[in-house]
C-alpha positions as CSV (number, residue, x, y, z in Angstrom):
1,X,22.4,13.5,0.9
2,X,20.1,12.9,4.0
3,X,15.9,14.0,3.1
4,X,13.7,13.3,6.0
5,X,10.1,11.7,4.0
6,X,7.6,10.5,5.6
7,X,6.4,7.1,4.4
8,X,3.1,6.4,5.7
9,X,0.4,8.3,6.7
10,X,0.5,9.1,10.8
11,X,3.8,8.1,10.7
12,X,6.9,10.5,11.9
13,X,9.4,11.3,9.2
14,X,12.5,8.9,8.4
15,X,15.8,10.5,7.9
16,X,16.5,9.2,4.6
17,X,19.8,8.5,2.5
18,X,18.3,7.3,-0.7
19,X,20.6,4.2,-2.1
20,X,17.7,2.2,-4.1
21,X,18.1,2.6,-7.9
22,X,14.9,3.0,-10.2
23,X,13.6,2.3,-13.5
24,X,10.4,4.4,-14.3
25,X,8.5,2.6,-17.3
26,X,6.2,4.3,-19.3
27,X,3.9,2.8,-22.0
28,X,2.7,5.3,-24.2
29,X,0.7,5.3,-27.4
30,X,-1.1,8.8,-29.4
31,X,-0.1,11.0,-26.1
32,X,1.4,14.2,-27.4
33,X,-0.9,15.8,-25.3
34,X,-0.1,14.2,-21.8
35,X,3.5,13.1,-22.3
36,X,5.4,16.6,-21.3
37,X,3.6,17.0,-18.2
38,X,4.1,13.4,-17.5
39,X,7.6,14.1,-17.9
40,X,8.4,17.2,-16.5
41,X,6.7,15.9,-13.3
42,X,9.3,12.9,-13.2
43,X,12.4,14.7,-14.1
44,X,11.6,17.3,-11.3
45,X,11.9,14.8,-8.9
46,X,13.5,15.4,-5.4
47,X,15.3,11.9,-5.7
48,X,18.7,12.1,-7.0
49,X,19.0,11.9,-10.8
50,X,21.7,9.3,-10.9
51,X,19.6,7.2,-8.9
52,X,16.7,6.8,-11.5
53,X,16.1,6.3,-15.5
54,X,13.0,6.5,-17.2
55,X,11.7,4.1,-19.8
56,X,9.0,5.6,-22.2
57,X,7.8,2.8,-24.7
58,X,6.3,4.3,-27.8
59,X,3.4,1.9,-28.8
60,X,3.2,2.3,-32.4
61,X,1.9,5.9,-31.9
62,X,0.7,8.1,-34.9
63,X,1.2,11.5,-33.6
64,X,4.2,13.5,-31.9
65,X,5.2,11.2,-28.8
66,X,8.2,10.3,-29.9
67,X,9.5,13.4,-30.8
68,X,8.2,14.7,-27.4
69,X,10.1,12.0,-25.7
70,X,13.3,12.3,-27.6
71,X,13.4,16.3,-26.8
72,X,14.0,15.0,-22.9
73,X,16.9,12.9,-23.9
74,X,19.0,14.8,-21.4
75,X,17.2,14.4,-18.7
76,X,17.6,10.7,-17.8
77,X,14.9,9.7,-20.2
78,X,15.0,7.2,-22.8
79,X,12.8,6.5,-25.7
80,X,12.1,2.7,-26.8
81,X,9.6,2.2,-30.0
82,X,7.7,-1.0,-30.0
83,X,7.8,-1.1,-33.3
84,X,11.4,-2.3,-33.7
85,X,11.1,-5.1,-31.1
86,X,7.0,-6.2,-32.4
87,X,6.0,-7.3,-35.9
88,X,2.8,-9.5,-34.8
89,X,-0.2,-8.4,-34.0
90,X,-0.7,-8.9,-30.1
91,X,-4.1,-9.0,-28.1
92,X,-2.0,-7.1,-25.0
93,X,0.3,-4.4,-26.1
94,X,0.8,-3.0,-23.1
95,X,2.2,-6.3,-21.3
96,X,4.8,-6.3,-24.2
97,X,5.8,-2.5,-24.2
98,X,6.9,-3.0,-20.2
99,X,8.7,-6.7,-20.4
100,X,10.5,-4.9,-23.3
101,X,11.5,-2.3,-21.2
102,X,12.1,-4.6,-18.1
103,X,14.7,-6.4,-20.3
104,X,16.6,-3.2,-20.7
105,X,15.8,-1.5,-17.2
106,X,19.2,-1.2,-14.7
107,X,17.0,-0.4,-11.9
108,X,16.7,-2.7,-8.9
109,X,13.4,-1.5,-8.0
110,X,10.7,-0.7,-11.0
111,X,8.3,1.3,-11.0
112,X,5.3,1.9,-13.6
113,X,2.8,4.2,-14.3
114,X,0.8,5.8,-17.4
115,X,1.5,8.7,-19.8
116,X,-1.3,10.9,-18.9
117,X,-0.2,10.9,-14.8
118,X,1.3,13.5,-13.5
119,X,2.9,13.3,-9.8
120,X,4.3,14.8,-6.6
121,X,8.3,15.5,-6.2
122,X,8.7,13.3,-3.5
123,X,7.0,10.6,-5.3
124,X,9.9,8.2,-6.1
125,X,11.5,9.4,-2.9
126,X,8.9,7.7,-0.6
127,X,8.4,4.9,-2.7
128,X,12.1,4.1,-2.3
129,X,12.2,5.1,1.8
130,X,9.3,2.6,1.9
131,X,10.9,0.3,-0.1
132,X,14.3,0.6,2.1
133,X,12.5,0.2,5.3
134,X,10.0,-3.0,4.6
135,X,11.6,-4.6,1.7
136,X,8.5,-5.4,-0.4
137,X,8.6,-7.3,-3.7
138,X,5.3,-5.6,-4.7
139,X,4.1,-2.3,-3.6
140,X,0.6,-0.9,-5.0
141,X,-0.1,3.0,-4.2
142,X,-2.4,5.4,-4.3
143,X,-4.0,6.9,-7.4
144,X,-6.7,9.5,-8.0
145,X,-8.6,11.4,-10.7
146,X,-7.6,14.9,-11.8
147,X,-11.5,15.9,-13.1
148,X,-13.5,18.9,-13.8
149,X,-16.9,19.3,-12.9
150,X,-18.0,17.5,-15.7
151,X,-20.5,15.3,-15.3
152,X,-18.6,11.8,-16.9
153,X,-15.1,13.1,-15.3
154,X,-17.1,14.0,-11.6
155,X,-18.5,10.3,-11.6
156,X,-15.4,8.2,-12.8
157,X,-13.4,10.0,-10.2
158,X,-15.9,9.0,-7.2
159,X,-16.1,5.9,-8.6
160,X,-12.5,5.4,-8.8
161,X,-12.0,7.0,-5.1
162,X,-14.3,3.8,-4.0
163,X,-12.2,1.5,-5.8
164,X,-9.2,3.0,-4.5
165,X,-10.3,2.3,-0.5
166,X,-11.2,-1.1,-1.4
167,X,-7.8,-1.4,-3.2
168,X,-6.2,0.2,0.3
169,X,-8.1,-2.0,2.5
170,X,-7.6,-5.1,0.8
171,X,-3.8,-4.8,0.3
172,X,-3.1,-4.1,3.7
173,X,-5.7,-6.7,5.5
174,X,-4.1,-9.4,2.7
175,X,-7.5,-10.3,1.9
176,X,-7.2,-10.0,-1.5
177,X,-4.1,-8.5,-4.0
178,X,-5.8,-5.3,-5.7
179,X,-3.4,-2.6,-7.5
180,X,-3.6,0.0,-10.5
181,X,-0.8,0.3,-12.9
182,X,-0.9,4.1,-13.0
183,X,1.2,3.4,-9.6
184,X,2.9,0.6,-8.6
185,X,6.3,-0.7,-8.2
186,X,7.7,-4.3,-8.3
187,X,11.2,-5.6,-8.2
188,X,13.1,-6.6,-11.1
189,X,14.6,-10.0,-9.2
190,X,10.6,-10.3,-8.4
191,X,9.3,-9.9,-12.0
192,X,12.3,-12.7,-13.2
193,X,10.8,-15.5,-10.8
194,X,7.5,-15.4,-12.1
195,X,8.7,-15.3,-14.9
196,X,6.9,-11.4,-16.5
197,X,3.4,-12.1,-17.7
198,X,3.9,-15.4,-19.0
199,X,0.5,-17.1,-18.9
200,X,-1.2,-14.0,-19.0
201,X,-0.1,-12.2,-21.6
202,X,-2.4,-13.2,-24.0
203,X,-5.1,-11.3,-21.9
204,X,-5.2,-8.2,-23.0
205,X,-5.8,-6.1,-19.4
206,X,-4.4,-6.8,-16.6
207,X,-1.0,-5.6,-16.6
208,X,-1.0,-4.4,-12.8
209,X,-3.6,-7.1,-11.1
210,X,-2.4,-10.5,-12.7
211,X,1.2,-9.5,-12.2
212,X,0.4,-8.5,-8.5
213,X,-1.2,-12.0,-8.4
214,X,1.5,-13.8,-9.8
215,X,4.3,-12.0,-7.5
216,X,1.7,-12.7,-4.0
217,X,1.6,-16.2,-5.0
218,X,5.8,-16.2,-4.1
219,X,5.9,-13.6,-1.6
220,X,2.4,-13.4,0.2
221,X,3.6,-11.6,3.3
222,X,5.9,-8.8,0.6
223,X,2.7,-7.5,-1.6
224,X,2.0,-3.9,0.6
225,X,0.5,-0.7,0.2
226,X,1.7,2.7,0.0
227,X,-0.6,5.2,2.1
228,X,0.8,8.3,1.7
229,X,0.0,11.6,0.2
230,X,3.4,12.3,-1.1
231,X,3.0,8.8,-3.3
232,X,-0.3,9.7,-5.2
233,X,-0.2,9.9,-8.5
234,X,-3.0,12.2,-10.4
235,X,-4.3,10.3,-13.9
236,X,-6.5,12.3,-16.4
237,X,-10.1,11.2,-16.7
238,X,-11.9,10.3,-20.0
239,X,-13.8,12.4,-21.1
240,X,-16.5,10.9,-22.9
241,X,-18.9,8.0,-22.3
242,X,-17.9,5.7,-24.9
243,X,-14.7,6.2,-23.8
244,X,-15.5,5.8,-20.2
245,X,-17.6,2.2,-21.1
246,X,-14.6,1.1,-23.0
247,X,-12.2,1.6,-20.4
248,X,-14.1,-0.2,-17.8
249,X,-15.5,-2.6,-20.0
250,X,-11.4,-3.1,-20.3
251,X,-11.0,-3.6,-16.9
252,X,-13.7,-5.7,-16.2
253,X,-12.7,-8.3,-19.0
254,X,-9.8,-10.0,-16.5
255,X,-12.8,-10.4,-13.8
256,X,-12.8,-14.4,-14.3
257,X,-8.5,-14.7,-15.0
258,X,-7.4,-14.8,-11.4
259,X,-6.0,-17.5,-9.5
260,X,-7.7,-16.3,-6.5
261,X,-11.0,-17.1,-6.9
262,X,-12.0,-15.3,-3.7
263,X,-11.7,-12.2,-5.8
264,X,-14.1,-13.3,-8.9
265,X,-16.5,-14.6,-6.1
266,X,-16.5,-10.6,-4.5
267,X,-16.7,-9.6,-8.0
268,X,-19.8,-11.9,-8.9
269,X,-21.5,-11.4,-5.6
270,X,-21.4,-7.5,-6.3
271,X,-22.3,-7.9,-9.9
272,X,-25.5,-9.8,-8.7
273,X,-26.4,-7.3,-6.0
274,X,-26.6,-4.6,-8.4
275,X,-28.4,-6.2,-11.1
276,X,-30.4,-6.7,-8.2
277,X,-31.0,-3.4,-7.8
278,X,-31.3,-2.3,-11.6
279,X,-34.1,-5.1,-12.0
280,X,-36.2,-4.2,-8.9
281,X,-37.2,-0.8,-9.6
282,X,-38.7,-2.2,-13.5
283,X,-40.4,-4.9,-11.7
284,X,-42.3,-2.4,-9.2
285,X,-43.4,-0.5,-12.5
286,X,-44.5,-3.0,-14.4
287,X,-46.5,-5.5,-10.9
288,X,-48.2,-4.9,-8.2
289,X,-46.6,-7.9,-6.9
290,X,-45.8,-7.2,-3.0
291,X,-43.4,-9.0,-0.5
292,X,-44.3,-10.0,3.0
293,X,-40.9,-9.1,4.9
294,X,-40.4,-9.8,9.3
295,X,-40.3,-6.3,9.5
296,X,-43.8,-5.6,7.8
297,X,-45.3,-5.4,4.1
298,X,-43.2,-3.8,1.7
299,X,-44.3,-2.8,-2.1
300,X,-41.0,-3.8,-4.5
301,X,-40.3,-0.2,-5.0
302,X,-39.9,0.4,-1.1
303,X,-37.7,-2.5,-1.0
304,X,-35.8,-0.9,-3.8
305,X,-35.4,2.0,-2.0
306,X,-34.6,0.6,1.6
307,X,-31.7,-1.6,-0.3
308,X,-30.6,1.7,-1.9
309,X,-30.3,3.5,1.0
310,X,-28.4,1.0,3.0
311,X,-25.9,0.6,0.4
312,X,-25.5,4.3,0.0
313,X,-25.4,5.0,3.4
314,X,-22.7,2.3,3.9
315,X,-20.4,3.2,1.2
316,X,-20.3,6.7,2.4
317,X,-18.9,5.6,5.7
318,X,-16.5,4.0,3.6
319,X,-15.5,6.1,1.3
320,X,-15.5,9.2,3.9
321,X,-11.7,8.2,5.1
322,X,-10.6,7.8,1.8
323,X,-12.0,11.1,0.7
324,X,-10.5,12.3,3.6
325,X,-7.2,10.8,2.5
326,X,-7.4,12.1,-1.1
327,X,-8.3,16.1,0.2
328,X,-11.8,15.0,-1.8
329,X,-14.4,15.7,0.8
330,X,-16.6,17.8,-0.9
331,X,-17.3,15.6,-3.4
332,X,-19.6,13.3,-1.4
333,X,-22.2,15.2,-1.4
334,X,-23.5,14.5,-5.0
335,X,-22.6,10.5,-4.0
336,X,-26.2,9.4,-3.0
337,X,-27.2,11.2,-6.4
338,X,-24.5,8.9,-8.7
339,X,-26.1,5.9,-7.2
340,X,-28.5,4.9,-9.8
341,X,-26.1,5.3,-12.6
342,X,-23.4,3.4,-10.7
343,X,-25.6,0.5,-10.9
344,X,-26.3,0.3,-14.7
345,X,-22.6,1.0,-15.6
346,X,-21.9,-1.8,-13.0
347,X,-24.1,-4.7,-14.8
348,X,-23.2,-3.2,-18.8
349,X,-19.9,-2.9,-18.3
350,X,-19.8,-6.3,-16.3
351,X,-21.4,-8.2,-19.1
352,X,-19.8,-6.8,-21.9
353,X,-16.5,-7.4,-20.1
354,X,-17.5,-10.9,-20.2
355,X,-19.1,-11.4,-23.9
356,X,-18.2,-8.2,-25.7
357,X,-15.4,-6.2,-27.3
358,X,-14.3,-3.0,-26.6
359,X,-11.8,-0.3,-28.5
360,X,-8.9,0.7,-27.0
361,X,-5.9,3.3,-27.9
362,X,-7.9,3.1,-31.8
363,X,-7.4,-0.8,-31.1
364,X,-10.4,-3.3,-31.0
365,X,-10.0,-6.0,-28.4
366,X,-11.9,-9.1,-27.8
């Protein structure tokens, strides 16, 4: 069977004879209500069925995944539960669900994303023409927010455009190894050298950055990015505030665990900038304090302002390609208006990340 795909973004289609055989690994945990679509997206899949198997790992869940899981049995999918392979209690559950899964996987090429993602047809399809025409051990791809117009689900979906450009550009430029496990895809032979998460895995996030890190550290010149619209995968927001602190207070907590300490010095040099910006503004209110600048006398709160709008104005050159890329245009027109509540999720969820807890999946995690 010969599919022409394009790979790539700009770039003419490849006449395609698919050979590459996949393991899709799914860690799930409570998601009866995200699991079928999940599913049903996968198994409709234009890439041949005996080239692929999919791996959902039931973490201890409470509700009707399993059952939903098992009712696709003859579609290629296999349930694993956790339960039968785990009897400690772990600080990273995930980690554990997907070497698990990895030790039982036949595919040459893995690839791993979350129960409450739904994707394209030709998703594995151009994952595996990309990964037949470059070869890469590691390949991070593109991943954006399904949301309403709600106000929580609006923001986290700008916000997680931005980090998905920075993701893009850093990837391809090798500056610094960024990825998202809703979407990425790894070799087995890969995974074996470094040996899975060992070393990491008593962190409990991280599942998709310190991996990539561990994998670039062997194969610097093999860690690429997928930039295509036929490889994005659509993930569900949160849809609540708590839940959106926890989450990124979750992501946040791995901000000091890399090896490559360029990244926590990016990381720490934004943080600063924007509690920068949130501490400003109070001082204006509270002194008349004024600052003698080269380019004449400015009151705090105008240098507030000035700083805002450079950074706004800069980020929405930056983010306008990658709204582009994502079909998300319209939605940068309430960005200048998110900016002040970018900047105190940035320096809570920063801290906290560093020297609080957070619940996660009914779990609480230090």
């Amino acid at each position: 069977m010969q599919i022409l795909v394009p790979i790539a973004i700009g770039e003419s289609n490849v006449d395609f004879k698919p050979s590459t055989r996949i393991t899709v690994i799914i860690p799930a945990r409570n998601e009866e209500e995200n699991i079928a679509a999940c599913l049903d997206s996968i198994c409709s899949q234009s890439y041949p069925m005996e080239l692929f198997e999919v791996l959902v790992v039931d973490d201890h869940s409470t509700d009707n995944t399993s059952a939903i899981v098992n009712s696709y049995a003859d579609k290629n999918v296999k349930l694993i539960s956790l339960k039968d392979f785990v009897t400690d209690e772990l600080n990273s559950y995930k980690k554990k669900a997907i070497e698990i899964a990895m030790a039982q996987s036949t595919g040459e090429l893995i690839v791993t994303t979350d129960a409450d993602c739904f994707v394209k047809e030709n998703w594995l399809l151009t994952i595996a023409a990309f990964y037949e025409a470059y070869q890469p051990q590691f390949i991070a791809a593109p991943v954006s927010i399904d949301c309403s117009n709600k106000f929580i689900e609006f923001f986290q979906a700008l916000d997680f455009m931005t980090l998905q450009g920075i993701t893009g550009a850093s990837v391809h430029k090798k500056i610094h190894s960024m990825c998202n496990g809703a979407n990425l895809a790894y070799t087995k032979k890969a995974f074996e050298a470094v040996n899975g998460f060992a070393g990491v895995d008593h962190i409990a996030s991280g599942d998709d950055m310190l991996l990539m890190h561990k994998i670039y550290k062997l194969h610097p010149n093999k860690v690429m990015f997928l930039k295509s619209k036929e490889a994005i995968v659509q993930t569900a927001p949160v849809h609540s505030v708590k839940e959106f602190f926890n989450q990124r207070i979750r992501w946040a907590s791995k901000a000091d665990k890399y090896d490559d300490k360029r990244i926590f010095a990016v990381l720490f040099l934004v943080y600063v900038v924007n509690v920068l910006l949130l501490l400003l503004p109070v001082f204006a209110l509270f002194n008349n304090l004024q600052l003698s600048l080269v380019i004449g006398h400015w009151s705090l709160m105008g240098l507030w302002l000035l700083l805002l709008f450079i950074k706004t104005i800069a980020e929405l050159i930056f983010l306008y390609p990658v709204a582009t890329f994502f079909g998300k245009q319209k939605m940068l027109w309430l960005f200048p208006l998110m900016q002040p509540f970018h900047i105190v999720y940035t320096v809570i969820a920063g801290w906290l990340g560093k020297f609080g807890s957070y619940s996660w999946k009914e779990r609480k995690v230090k």
